[in-house]
C-alpha positions in Angstrom: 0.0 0.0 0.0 1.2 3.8 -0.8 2.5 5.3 2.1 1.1 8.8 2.5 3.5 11.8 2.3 3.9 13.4 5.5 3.1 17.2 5.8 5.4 19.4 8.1 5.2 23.0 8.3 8.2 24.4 10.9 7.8 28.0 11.7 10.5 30.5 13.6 10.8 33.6 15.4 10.4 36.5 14.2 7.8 35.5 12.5 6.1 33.0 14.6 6.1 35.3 17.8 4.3 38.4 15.0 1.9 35.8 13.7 0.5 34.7 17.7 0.1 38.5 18.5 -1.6 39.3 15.3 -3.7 36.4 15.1 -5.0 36.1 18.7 -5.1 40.2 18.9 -8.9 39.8 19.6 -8.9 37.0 21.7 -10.4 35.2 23.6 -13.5 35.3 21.4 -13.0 36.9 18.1 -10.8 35.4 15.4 -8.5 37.2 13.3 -6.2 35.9 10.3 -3.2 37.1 8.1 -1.7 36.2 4.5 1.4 34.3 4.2 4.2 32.9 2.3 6.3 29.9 2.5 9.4 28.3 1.3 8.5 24.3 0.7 10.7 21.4 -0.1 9.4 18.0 -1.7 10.7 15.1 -0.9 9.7 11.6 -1.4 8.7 11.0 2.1 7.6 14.8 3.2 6.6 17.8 2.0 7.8 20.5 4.4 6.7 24.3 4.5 8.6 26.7 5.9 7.1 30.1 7.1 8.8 33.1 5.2 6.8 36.2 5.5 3.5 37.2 6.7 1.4 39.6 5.0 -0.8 41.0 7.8 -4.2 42.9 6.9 -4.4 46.8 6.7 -7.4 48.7 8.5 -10.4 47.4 6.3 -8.7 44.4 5.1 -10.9 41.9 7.1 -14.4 43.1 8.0 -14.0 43.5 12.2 -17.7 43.8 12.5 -18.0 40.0 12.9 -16.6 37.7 15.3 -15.3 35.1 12.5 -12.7 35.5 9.5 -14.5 37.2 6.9 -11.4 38.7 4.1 -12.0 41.5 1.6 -12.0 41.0 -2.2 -8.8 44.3 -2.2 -7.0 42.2 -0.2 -7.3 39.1 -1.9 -6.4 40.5 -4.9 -3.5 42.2 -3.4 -1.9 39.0 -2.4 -2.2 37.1 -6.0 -1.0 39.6 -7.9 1.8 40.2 -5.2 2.3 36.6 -6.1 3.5 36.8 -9.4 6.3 38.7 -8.4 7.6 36.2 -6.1 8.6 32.2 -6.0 6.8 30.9 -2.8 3.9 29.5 -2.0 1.0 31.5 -0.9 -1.2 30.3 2.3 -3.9 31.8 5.0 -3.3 32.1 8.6 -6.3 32.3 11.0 -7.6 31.7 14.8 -10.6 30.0 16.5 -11.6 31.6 19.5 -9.7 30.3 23.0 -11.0 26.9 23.6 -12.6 26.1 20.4 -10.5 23.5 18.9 -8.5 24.2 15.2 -10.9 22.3 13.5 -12.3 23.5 10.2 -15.8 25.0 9.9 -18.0 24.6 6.8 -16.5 28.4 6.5 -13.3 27.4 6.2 -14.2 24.7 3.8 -15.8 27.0 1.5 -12.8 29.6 1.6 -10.4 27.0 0.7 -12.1 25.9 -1.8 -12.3 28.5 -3.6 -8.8 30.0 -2.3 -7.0 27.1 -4.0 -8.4 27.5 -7.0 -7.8 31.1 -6.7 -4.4 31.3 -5.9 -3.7 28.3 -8.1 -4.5 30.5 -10.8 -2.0 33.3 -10.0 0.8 30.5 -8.0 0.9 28.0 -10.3 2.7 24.9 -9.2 2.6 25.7 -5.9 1.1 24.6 -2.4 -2.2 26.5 -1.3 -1.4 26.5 2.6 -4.5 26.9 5.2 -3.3 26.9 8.6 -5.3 27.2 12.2 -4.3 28.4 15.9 -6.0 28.5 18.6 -5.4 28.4 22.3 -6.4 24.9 24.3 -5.9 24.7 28.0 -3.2 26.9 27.5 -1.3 25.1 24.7 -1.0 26.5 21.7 -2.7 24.4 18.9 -2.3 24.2 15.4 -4.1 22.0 12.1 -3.5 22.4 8.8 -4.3 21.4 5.0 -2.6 21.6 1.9 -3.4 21.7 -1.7 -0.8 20.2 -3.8 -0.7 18.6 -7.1 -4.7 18.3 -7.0 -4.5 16.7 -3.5 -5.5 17.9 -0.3 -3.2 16.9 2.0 -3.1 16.7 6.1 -0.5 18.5 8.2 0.7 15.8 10.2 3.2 18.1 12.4 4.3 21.6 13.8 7.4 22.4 14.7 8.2 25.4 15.9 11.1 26.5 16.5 12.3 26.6 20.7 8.5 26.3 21.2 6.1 24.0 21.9 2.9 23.1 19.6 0.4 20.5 19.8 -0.6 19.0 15.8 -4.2 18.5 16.0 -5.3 15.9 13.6 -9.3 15.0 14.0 -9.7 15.2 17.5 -7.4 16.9 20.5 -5.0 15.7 23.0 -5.3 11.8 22.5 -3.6 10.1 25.3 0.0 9.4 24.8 0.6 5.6 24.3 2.3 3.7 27.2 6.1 4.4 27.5 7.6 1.2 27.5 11.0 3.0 28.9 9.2 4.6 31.9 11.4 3.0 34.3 14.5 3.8 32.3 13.9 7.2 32.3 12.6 8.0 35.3 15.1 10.0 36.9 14.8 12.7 33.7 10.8 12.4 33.7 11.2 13.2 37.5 13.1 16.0 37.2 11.9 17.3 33.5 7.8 16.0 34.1 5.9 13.2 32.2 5.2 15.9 29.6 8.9 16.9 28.8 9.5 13.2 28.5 6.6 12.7 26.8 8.0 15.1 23.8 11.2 13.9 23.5 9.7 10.5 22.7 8.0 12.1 19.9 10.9 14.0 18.6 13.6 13.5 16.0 17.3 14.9 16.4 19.6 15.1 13.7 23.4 14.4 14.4 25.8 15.8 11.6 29.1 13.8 12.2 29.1 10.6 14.2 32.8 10.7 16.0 34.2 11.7 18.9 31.4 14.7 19.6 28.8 12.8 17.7 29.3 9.8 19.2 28.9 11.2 22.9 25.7 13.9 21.8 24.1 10.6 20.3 24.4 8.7 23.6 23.3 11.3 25.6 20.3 11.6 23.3 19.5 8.1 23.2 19.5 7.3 26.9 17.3 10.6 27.3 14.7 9.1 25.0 14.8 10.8 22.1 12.3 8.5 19.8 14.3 9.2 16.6 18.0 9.7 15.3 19.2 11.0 12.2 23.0 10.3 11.8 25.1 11.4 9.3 29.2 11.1 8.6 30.9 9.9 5.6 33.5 7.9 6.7 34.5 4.4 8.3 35.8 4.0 11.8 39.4 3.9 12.4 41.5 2.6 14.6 42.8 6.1 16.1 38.9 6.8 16.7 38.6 4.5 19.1 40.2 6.7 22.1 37.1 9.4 21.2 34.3 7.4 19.6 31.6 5.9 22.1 30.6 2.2 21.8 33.2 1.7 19.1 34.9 -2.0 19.6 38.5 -3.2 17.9 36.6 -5.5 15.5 34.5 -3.0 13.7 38.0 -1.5 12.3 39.1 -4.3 11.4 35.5 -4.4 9.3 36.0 -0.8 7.9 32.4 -0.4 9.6 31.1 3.2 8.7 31.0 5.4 11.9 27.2 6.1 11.3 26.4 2.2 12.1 28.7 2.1 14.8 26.4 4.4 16.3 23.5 3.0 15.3 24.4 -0.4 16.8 25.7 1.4 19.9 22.1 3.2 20.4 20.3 -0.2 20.1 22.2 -1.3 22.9 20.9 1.4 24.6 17.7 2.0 23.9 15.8 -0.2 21.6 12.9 1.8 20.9 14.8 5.0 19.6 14.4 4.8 15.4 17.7 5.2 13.8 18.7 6.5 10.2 22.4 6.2 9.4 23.4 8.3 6.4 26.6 7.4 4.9 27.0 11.2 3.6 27.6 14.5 4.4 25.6 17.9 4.1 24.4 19.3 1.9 24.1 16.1 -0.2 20.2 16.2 -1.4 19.3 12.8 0.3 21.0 13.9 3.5 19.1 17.2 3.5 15.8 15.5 2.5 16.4 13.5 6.0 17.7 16.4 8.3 14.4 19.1 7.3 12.1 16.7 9.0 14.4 16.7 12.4 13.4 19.6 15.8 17.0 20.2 16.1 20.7 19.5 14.1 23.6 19.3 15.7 26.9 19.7 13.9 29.6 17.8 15.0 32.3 17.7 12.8 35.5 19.7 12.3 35.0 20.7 8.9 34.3 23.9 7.5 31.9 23.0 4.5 29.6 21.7 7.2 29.2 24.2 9.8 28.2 26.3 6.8 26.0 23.5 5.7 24.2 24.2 9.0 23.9 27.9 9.1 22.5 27.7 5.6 20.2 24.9 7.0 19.1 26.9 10.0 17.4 30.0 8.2 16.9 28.5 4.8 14.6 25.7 6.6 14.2 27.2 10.0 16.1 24.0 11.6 17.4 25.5 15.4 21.0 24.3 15.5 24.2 24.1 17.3 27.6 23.0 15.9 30.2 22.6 18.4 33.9 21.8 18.1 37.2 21.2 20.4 40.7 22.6 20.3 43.7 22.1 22.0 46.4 24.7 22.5 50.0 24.1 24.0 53.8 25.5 24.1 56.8 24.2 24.8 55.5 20.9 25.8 52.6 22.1 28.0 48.8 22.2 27.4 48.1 25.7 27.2 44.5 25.7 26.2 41.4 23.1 25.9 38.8 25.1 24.5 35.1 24.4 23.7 32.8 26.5 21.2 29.3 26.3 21.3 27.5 28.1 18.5 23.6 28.6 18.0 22.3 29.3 14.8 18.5 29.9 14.6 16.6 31.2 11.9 17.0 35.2 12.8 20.7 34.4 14.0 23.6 35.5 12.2 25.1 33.2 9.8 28.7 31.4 9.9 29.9 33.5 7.3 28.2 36.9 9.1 30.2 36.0 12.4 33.3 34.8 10.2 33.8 31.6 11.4 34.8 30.1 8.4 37.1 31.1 5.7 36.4 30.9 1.7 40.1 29.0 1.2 39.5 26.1 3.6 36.3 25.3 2.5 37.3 25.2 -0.9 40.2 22.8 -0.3 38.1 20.9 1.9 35.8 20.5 -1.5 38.0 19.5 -3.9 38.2 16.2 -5.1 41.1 13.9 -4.6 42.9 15.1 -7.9 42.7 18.6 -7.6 43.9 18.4 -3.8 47.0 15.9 -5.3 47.9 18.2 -8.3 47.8 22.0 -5.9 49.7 20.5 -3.5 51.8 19.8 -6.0 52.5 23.1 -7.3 52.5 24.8 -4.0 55.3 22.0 -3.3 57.3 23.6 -6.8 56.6 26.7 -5.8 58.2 26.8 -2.3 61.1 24.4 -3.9 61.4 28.4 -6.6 60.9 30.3 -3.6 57.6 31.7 -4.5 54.7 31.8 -2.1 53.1 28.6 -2.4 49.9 29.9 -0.7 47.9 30.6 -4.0 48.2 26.9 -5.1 47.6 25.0 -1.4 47.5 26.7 1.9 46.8 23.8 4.0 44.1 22.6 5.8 45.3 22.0 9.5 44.2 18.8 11.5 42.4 19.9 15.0 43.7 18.2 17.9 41.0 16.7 19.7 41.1 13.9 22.1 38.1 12.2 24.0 36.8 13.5 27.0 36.8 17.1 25.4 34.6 15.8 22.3 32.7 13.8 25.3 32.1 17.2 27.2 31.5 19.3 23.9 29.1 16.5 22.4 27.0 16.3 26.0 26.5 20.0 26.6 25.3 19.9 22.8 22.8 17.3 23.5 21.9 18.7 26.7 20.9 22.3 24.7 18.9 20.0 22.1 16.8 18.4 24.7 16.1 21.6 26.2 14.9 23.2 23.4 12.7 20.2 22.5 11.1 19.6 25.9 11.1 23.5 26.5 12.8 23.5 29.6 15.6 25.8 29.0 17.5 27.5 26.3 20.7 28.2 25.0 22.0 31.0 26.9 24.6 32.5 24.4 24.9 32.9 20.7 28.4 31.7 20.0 30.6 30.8 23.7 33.7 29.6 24.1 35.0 28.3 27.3 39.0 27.4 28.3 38.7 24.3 30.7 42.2 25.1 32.1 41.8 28.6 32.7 40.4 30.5 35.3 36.6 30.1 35.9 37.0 28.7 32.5 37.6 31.8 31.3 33.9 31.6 29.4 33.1 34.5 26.9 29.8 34.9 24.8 31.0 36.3 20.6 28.0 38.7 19.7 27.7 39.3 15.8 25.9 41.0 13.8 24.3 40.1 10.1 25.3 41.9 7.3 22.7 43.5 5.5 23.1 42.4 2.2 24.1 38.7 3.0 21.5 36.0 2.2 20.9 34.7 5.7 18.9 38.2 5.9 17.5 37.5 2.5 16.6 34.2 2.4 15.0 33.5 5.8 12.5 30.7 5.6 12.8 29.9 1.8 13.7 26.6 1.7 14.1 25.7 -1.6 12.8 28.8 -3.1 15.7 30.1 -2.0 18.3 27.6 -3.5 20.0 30.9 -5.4 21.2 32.1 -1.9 22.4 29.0 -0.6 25.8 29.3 0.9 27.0 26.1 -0.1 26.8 23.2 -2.3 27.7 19.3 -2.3 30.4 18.8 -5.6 29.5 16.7 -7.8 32.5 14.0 -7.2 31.5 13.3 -3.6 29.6 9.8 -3.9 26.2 9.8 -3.4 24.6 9.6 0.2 22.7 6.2 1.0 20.9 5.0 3.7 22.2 2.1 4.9 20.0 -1.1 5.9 21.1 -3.2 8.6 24.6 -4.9 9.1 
C-alpha cells in the first residue's frame, strides 16, 4: 500500500512570535487571520513548508464587525498579484476563538475551496497552505491542510522553533501511548515532568558527524529518550577513533564499519525503541538534507568547514534550530596551554557562519576539492616553495584539529543537553556563540555577539527553503559519492 507523504510545516521567530500576536489580537473570542508565504521542499517522504513572511491585513482588510474570519475581495487581490512577483507558495493564517479546537468549519471549507483555485491560478505549481491556531488549555494548537498537485493533504506536524505546539489531527489531545522506557527514564521524567519526557519520545534529532562529539551527543540523546535519530558522517571507523568514539569495539576496524552504524548499533544497545537512520554522507548532499528538514534540532559535530556552513544555511533556509560545536587544543613548549570548547547557536534570525566569520572561503574550498585537484595543488605549491615563491595561491593547508576524548565527550553532551532543552522547552541556550578554556580560570567563558550583514542572504533568504536555493551558501560537488541509507549490518 502507498504510504502517504507526511506534511510538516516548521515556523520561527520572528515570524512565529508576529503571527501569535496578530492572530490572537482579539482573543479570547473573536478570530482574526493574516496572508502568508512559504518556502517548501518535496521530498519523497515529506513535503515540508517553511514560514517566510507574513502579509498581515491593513485597516479594512478583514471586516472586524463579525466575530469570524470574513477577508476583503482588495486584499485578496493584493496577495495574488503580489504573487507573481515572487517564487513561494502562498497560504492563509487564522484563529478560533480560545477553547474552540482548530478544526475546520464549513467556512473554512468553502474559503479553501475557492482559495485554491484562486491562488492556483496566480501561484501556479505551488502549495495553497491553510493553517489554524487556537489556544487549548493553554497550549497552543495548530491544524492544517494543503493543496498540492490536486491533493489535499493533512499536516501531520508543527514544529516550531524553541516552542512547543500541539498538531491536531481529527480530535485533541489523545492520550500518549504507554512508555515502554518509563522506568528507564525516570530519573529525567522526574526531574523534567511526564510531559517533557513525553515530547522527546515524539521528537527526531539530527546528528551531523558521528565521531568523537557525535558519538557522545548521540548517547546522551539516546539514553534521554529521544524517539528518533538521524546520523550522518561519511567515513568508516578507524582505529585512532577509538580513544574518542563511544561504543566503538577493535573488531568494527578491522571491518571498515562506517562510523554512522557504529552508532547506530551502539544506540540499540541502549535503547531499543529510539528509530535510527544512518546516512553514509555528508551535508548538503540532497538525500541527506531531505532526511535532516524533517528533524526539531541539528547538531553539527564535525570539524569541517563546509559543514558548519552547511548548518547555518540549513538553519534560516529551513528554519532547523541548530548548534555546531567543536574542540581545540592549544599548547607551548611541551605544555597544554589551552582546551577550549565552542558552542555556536544558529536559529533562523541568528547570524550566519559566514556573518560571524567563522569560516574562511580557502579552507572550504580545499576541503571541497576532489582527490585530484587536492593531489595536483599541493603539488605546485610544493614547486613553488622548492622556486621560492609563495606557495599559498596553489595549497594553503588545511590543519588537523587536535581533539582527544573527554573534550569531544564534554562538547558533544553540553550539545545534547541544549537540544533536549529546546525540544522539551525547559531551557534555552544561553549564548549565541561561547567559548570556554577548561584550564583557565573560571573557564575563562566568553559569549561572541555578531551582527548580520545586510546584504548577506541569511537576511535575505529567511525561511525559503528551496525557493531560496540561489542564496544557498553552499553546495555538495559533484565527485563526492552519493549519500545512501544504509539497511542493517
Amino acid at each position: 500500500m502507498k504510504r502517504e507523504k507526511r506534511i510538516i510545516v516548521r515556523l520561527a521567530d520572528p515570524e512565529f512570535s508576529q503571527l501569535k500576536t496578530l492572530l490572537f489580537s482579539r482573543y479570547p473570542y473573536d478570530e482574526w487571520a493574516t496572508f502568508a508565504r512559504f518556502g517548501w521542499r518535496d521530498t519523497k517522504q515529506a513535503l515540508v513548508l517553511t514560514l517566510a513572511a507574513l502579509d498581515p491585513p491593513s485597516n479594512g482588510d478583514l471586516d472586524e464587525s463579525v466575530g469570524h474570519v470574513k477577508i476583503t475581495e482588495p486584499y485578496t487581490l493584493g496577495r495574488a498579484l503580489a504573487s507573481e512577483t515572487h517564487s513561494l507558495a502562498v497560504g492563509i493564517i487564522h484563529s478560533h476563538p480560545r477553547e474552540c479546537a482548530p478544526r475546520p468549519s464549513p467556512i473554512d471549507d468553502d474559503m479553501d475551496k475557492y482559495y485554491s483555485t484562486y491562488f492556483g491560478d496566480f501561484a501556479k505549481d505551488r502549495p495553497y497552505v491553510s493553517l489554524i491556531l487556537s489556544i487549548v488549555r493553554d497550549q497552543l494548537v495548530a491544524s492544517g491542510r494543503v493543496f498540492w498537485k490536486g491533493r489535499w493533504l493533512l499536516v501531520n506536524r508543527f514544529v516550531a522553533e524553541t516552542y512547543a505546539v500541539e498538531t491536531w489531527i481529527g480530535g485533541y489531545a489523545p492520550k500518549p501511548p504507554e512508555n515502554a522506557n518509563r522506568g528507564r527514564v525516570a530519573r529525567f521524567t522526574s526531574a523534567f515532568g511526564a510531559e517533557a519526557s513525553e515530547r522527546l519520545r515524539q521528537a527526531t534529532v539530527a546528528v551531523i558527524g558521528a565521531g568523537g562529539t557525535g558519538s557522545m551527543a548521540i548517547e546522551v540523546l539516546a539514553r534521554a529518550g529521544v524517539g528518533r535519530l538521524i546520523i550522518v558522517d561519511p567515513d568508516h571507523l578507524s582505529e585512532s577513533n577509538l580513544e574518542r568514539v563511544h561504543g566503538s569495539q577493535p573488531d568494527q576496524v578491522n571491518k571498515g564499519t562506517p562510523k554512522v552504524i557504529v552508532a547506530r548499533q551502539h544506540v540499540r544497545a541502549i535503547n531499543e525503541t529510539c528509530k535510527v537512520e544512518a546516512y553514509l554522507g555528508a551535508l548538503p548532499q540532497p538525500e541527506v538534507l531531505d532526511a535532516v528538514i524533517t528533524a526539531d534540532v541539528a547538531l553539527g559535530c564535525t570539524d569541517q568547514q563546509h559543514s558548519r556552513l552547511s548548518l547555518s544555511d540549513l538553519s534560516f533556509r529551513y528554519l532547523i534550530p541548530s548548534i555546531d560545536c567543536g574542540v581545540m587544543l592549544e599548547g607551548e613548549n611541551g605544555k597544554i596551554t589551552g582546551q577550549v570548547l565552542q558552542l555556536v547557536r544558529f536559529l533562523a534570525a541568528d547570524p550566519c557562519a559566514l556573518c560571524r566569520e567563522m569560516v574562511f572561503p580557502h579552507r572550504i574550498s580545499e576541503e571541497l576539492m576532489s582527490p585530484e585537484e587536492r593531489e595536483f595543488r599541493q603539488a605546485e605549491a610544493e614547486a613553488a616553495k622548492n622556486r621560492g615563491e609563495d606557495p599559498n595561491p596553489y595549497w594553503q593547508g588545511i590543519p588537523q584539529l587536535n581533539t582527544v576524548g573527554y573534550l569531544t565527550g564534554i562538547a558533544g553532551a553540553m550539545a545534547a543537553a541544549y537540544a533536549i532543552g529546546w525540544i522539551t522547552g525547559r531551557f534555552s541556550p544561553p549564548f549565541s556563540r561561547t567559548q570556554m578554556n577548561l584550564i583557565a580560570e573560571y573557564f575563562d567563558v566568553q559569549d561572541i555577539p555578531a551582527n548580520a550583514r545586510e546584504l548577506c542572504s541569511c537576511r535575505r533568504a529567511h525561511g525559503h527553503a528551496d525557493q531560496g536555493q540561489i542564496d544557498a551558501l553552499i553546495s555538495a560537488p559533484s565527485h563526492w559519492p552519493r549519500a545512501k541509507l544504509l539497511s542493517e549490518m
